[in-house]
GURO-331603 format. One line per 2 residues: for each residue x, y, z of C-alpha. Coordinates in steps of 0.2 Angstrom, whole numbers, plus 5000, padded with zeros to 4 digits. Example, Ala and Ser with C-alpha at 12.3 -4.5 7.8 and 13.67 -1.06 7.14 Angstrom:
BEGIN
5062:4978:5039 ~ 5068:4995:5036
***
This chain:
BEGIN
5000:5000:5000 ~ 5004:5017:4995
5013:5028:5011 ~ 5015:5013:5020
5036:5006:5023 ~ 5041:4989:5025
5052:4983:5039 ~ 5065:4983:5028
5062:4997:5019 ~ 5060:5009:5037
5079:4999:5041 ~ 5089:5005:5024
5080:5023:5028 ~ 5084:5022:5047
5103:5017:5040 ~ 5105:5032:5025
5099:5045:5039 ~ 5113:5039:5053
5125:5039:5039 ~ 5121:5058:5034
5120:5061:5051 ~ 5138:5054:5055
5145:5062:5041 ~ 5138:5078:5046
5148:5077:5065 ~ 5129:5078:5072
5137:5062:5083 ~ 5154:5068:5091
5163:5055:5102 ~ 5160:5060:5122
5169:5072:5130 ~ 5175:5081:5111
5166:5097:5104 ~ 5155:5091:5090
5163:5107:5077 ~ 5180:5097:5082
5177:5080:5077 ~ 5163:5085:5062
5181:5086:5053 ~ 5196:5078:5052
5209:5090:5060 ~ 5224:5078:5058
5223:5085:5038 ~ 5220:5104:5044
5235:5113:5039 ~ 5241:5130:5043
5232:5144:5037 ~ 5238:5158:5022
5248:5173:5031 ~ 5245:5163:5047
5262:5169:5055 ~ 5282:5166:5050
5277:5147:5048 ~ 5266:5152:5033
5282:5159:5024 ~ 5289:5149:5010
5275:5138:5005 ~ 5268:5136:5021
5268:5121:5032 ~ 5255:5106:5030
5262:5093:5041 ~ 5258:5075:5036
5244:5082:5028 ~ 5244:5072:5014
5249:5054:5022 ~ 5241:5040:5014
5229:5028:5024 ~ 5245:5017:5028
5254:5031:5037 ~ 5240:5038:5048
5238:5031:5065 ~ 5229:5032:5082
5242:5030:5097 ~ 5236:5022:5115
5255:5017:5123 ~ 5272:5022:5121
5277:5008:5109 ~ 5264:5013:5096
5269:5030:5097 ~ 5288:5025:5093
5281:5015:5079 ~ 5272:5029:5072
5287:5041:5072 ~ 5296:5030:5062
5313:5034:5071 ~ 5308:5054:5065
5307:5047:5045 ~ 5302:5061:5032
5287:5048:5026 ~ 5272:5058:5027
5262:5053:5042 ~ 5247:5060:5054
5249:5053:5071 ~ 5235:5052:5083
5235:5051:5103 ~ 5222:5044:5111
5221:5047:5131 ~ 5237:5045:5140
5253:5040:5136 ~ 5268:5038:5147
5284:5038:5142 ~ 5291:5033:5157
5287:5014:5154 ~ 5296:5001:5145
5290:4990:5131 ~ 5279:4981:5140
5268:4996:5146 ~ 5275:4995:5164
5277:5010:5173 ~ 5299:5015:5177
5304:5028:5188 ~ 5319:5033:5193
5324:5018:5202 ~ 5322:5010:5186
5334:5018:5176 ~ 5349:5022:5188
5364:5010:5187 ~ 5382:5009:5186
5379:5010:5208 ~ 5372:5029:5205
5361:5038:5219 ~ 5360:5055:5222
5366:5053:5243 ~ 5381:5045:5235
5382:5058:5221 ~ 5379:5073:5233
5393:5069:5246 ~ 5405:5067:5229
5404:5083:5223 ~ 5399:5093:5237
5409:5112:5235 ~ 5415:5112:5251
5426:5095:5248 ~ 5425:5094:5229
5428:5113:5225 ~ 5422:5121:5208
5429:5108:5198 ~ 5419:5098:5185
5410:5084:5191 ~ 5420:5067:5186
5423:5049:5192 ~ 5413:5035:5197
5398:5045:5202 ~ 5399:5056:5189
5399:5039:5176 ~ 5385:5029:5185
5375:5047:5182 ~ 5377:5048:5164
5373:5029:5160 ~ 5358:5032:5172
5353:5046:5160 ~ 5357:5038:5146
5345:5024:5152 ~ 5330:5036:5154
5335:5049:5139 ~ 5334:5031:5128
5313:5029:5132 ~ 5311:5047:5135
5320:5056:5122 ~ 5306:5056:5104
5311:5060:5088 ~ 5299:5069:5078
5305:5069:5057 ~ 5297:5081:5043
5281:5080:5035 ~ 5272:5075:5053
5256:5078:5060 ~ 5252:5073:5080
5236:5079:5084 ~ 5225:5074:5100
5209:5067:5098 ~ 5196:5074:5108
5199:5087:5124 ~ 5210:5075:5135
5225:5069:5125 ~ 5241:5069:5137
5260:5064:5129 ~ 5267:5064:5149
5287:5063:5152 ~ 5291:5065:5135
5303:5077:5125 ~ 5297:5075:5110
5311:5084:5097 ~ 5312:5090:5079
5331:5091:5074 ~ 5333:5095:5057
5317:5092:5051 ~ 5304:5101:5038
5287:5105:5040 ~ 5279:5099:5057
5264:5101:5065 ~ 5258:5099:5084
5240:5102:5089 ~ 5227:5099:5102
5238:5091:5115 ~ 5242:5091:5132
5262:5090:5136 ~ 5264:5084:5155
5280:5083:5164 ~ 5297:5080:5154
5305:5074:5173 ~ 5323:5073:5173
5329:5060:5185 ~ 5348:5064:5184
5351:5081:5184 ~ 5370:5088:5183
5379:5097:5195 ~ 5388:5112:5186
5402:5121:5200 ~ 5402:5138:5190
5387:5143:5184 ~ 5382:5158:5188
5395:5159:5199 ~ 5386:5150:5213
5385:5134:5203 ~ 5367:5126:5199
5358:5112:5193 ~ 5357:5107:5175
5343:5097:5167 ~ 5344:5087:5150
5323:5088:5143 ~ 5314:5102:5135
5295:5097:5133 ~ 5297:5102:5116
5312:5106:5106 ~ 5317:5113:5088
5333:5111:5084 ~ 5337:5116:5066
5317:5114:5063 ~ 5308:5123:5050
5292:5127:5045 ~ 5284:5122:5062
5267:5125:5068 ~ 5262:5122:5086
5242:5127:5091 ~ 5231:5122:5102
5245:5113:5115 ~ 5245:5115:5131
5261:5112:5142 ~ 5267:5112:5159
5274:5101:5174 ~ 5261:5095:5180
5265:5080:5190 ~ 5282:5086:5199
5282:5104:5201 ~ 5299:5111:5202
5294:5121:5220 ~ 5292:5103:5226
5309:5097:5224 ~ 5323:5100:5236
5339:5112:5238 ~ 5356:5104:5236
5371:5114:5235 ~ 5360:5130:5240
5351:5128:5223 ~ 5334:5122:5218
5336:5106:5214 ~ 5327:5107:5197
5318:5092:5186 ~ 5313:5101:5172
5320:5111:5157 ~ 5312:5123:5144
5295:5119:5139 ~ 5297:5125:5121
5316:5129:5115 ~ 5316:5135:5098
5336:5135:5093 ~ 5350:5132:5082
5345:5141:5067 ~ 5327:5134:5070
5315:5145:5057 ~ 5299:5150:5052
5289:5144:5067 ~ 5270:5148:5071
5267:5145:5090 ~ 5248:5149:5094
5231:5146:5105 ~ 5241:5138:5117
5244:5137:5135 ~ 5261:5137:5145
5260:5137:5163 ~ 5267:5133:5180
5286:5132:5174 ~ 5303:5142:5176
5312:5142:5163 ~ 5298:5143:5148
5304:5147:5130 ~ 5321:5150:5124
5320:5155:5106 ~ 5342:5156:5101
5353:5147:5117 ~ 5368:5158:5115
5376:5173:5109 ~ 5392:5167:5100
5379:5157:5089 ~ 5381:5167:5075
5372:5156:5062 ~ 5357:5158:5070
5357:5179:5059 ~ 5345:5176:5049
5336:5162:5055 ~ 5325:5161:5071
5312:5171:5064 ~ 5295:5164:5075
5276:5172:5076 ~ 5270:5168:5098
5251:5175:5095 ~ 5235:5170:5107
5245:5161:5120 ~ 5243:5160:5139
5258:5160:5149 ~ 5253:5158:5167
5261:5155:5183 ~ 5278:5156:5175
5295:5164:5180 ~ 5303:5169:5165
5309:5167:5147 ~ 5289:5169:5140
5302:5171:5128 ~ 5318:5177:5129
5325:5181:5113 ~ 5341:5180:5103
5345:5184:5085 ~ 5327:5181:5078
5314:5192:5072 ~ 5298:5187:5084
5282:5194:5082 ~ 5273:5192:5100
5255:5199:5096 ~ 5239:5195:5107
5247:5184:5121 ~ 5240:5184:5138
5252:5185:5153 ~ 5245:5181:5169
5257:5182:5187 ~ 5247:5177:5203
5250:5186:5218 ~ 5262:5174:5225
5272:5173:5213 ~ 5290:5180:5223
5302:5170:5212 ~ 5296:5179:5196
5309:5188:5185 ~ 5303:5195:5169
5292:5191:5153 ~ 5300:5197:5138
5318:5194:5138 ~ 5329:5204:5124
5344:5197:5122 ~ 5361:5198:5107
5354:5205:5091 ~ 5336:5202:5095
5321:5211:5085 ~ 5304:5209:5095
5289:5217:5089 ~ 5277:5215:5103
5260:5221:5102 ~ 5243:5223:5111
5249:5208:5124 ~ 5240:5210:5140
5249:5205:5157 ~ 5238:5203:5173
5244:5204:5191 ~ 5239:5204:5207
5254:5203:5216 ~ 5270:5215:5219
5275:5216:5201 ~ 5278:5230:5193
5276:5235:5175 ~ 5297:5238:5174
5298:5223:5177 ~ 5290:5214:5162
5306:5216:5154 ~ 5323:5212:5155
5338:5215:5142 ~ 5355:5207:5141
5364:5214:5126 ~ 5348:5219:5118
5349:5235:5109 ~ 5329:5235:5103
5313:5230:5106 ~ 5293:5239:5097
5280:5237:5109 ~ 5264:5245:5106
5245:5243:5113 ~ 5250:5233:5129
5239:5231:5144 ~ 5246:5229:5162
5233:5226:5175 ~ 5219:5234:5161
5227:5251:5158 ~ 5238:5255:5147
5256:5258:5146 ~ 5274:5260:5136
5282:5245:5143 ~ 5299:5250:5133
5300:5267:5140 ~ 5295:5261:5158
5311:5250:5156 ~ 5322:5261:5149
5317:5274:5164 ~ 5316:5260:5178
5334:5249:5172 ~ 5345:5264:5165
5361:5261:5174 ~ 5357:5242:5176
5353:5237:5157 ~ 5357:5248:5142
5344:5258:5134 ~ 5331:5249:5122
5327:5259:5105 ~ 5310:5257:5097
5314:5253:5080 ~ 5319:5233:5078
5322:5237:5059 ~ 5308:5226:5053
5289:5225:5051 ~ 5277:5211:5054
5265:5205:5036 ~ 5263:5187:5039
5247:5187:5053 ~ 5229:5188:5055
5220:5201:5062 ~ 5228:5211:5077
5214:5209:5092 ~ 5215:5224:5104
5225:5217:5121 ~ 5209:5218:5130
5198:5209:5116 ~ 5213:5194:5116
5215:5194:5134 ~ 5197:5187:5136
5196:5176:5121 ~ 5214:5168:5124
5208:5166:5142 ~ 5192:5156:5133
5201:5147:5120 ~ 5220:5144:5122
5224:5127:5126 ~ 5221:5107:5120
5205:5104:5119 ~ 5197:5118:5113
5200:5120:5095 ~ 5185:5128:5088
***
């Protein structure tokens, strides 16, 4: 009869609507924004003019990986599969949950116990080289052996190689790479989105005598590094210590006894970079963009776009700067009350150019604007359209009025102009919507 479906019939229709419907992303997986899974964002890659990464042909990832070279992740071993000991083969690389990479091939858990051989343990190692019987000397002998093959031991399951023409991506809002440094050394064209980074814990740290002097502890992992990398987009990551806060961790020596390194290091000649919508937070030492001023090869190169970030509860280097052109527009900067170790912000270091605009920096706390900023060797840095505490202010000529005698004068003209960027927010507009959407997880 006319207007009337058979079983069957009513089941192929109740089949073609659930297939529109999935392909439409009306059905996201729990926990993830529907406009997030409705697409693919493995293949995204970055946009037109989107920052120094868009330079030169732009960067696109793994974006063109063929279905063989796309995976979904769950444990460390299928993430070091997928990497492909950091191959050039396009490849789009997703992680699903949590993945540790503190655990050994069999998915159980190491700590530092785990890895320390050679008869290495930091009692041992502290009564060997304390300064008062070792002297400022460089650590060496026994000790100083069973440290490095303890090291070595944890540097050989922590230590990721990430090669050109990658994508890693997280799926959904609670994808966490935890212990990892994951490091793009010589390589082309990489992306890393929508991730959580946790916790790059160094069990071994180094003693180094004359540091600063005073002597201090050195650690071995950034959470991310570019070394030599290009065309490198990073969006929509968050990143921090989570787990083993560095306040935590005990003095020896008179010094912090720190875990953790940089969060995101961008150095030797490292170039066209795009770092944006994401988080950093809860760190010291945040992001070193050139690592020292004899590097000379670096002119030229180190030229990186830092816009809608969140850098929060963290002491300095948000970045510091040597030798690259950095466009740092549209960050929020946020100092809690309590935070009494803080140093600076925006560091301006050897033949640096920063062009910093409408950024907005929030504090409750004892920090004062001249103290958002700290040269060493700098000769330049544009700042316009900043925020402190919701009014504005100059920050360059409250340094050079607050530091003269301490720091040289900056001048305001860094000898260059941004292009390659999207629409420049006013600080207070960016403040709330980096606040809203910076992070993994909220990829819109």
């Amino acid at each position: 009869m006319r207007g009337v479906r058979t079983f069957a019939q009513r089941t192929r229709r109740g089949r073609r609507v659930l297939q529109v419907t999935l392909a439409c992303g009306l059905l996201a997986a729990p926990g993830a924004p529907a406009n997030a899974e409705s697409r693919d964002i493995g293949r995204d890659t970055l946009p037109a003019n989107d920052g120094w990464a868009a330079a030169d042909g732009g960067t696109t990832g793994g974006s063109s990986a063929d279905d063989a070279h796309v995976f979904t992740v769950r444990n460390r071993t299928e993430l070091v599969r997928a990497l492909d000991g950091g191959s050039a083969t396009p490849k789009i690389i997703k992680v699903a949950g949590t993945i540790d990479a503190n655990t050994d091939d069999s998915g159980k858990r190491l700590d530092c116990d785990d890895y320390a051989t050679g008869g290495y343990s930091l009692r041992k190692y502290l009564a060997a080289y304390d300064p008062r019987t070792w002297g400022a000397a460089k650590p060496s002998g026994p000790q100083e052996e069973a440290r490095q093959a303890s090291a070595a031991a944890q540097a050989s399951r922590v230590e990721l190689a990430v090669g050109s023409n990658t994508t890693i991506v997280g799926l959904g809002d609670s994808a966490v790479l935890k212990g990892a440094s994951l490091q793009v050394r010589d390589a082309d064209n990489v992306i890393v989105r929508n991730l959580e980074l946790r916790d790059a814990y160094d069990c071994f740290p180094v003693w180094q005598p004359n540091t600063g002097g005073l002597g201090d502890w050195k650690t071995a992992y950034d959470t991310l590094w570019l070394r030599g990398a290009t065309h490198v987009w990073i969006d929509h990551v968050t990143a921090s210590d989570k787990g083993h806060p560095d306040e935590d961790e005990p003095t020896h020596f008179g010094r912090n006894y720190l875990r953790h390194d940089g969060l995101l290091d961008i150095t030797n000649a490292s170039d066209l970079v795009t770092v944006s919508w994401s988080r950093f937070a809860d760190h010291d030492k945040v992001m070193l963009i050139g690592n020292g001023d004899t590097a000379t090869g670096d002119r030229g190169k180190l030229r990186v776009t830092l816009h809608h970030n969140e850098f929060e509860s963290v002491v300095q280097r948000a970045p510091r700067v040597r030798f690259g052109q950095v466009h740092v527009y549209n960050n929020r900067y946020v100092v809690p009350a309590d935070a009494h170790d803080y140093r600076y912000s925006l560091g301006i270091s050897t033949e640096s150019a920063v062009h910093a605009e409408n950024n907005a920096f929030t504090t409750p706390g004892h920090i004062e604007v001249a103290d958002l900023v700290k040269s060493w060797n700098g000769t330049a840095l544009h700042q316009s359209g900043t925020l402190f505490n919701g009014f504005p202010v100059d920050l360059l000529a409250i340094h050079n009025a607050y530091n003269s005698g301490s720091e040289r004068d900056l001048a305001a003209d860094v000898g260059w102009t941004p292009t390659l960027h999207g629409t420049v927010d006013s600080a207070a507009k960016a403040d709330r919507d980096v606040e809203r959407g910076a992070g993994a997880g909220r990829i819109r």
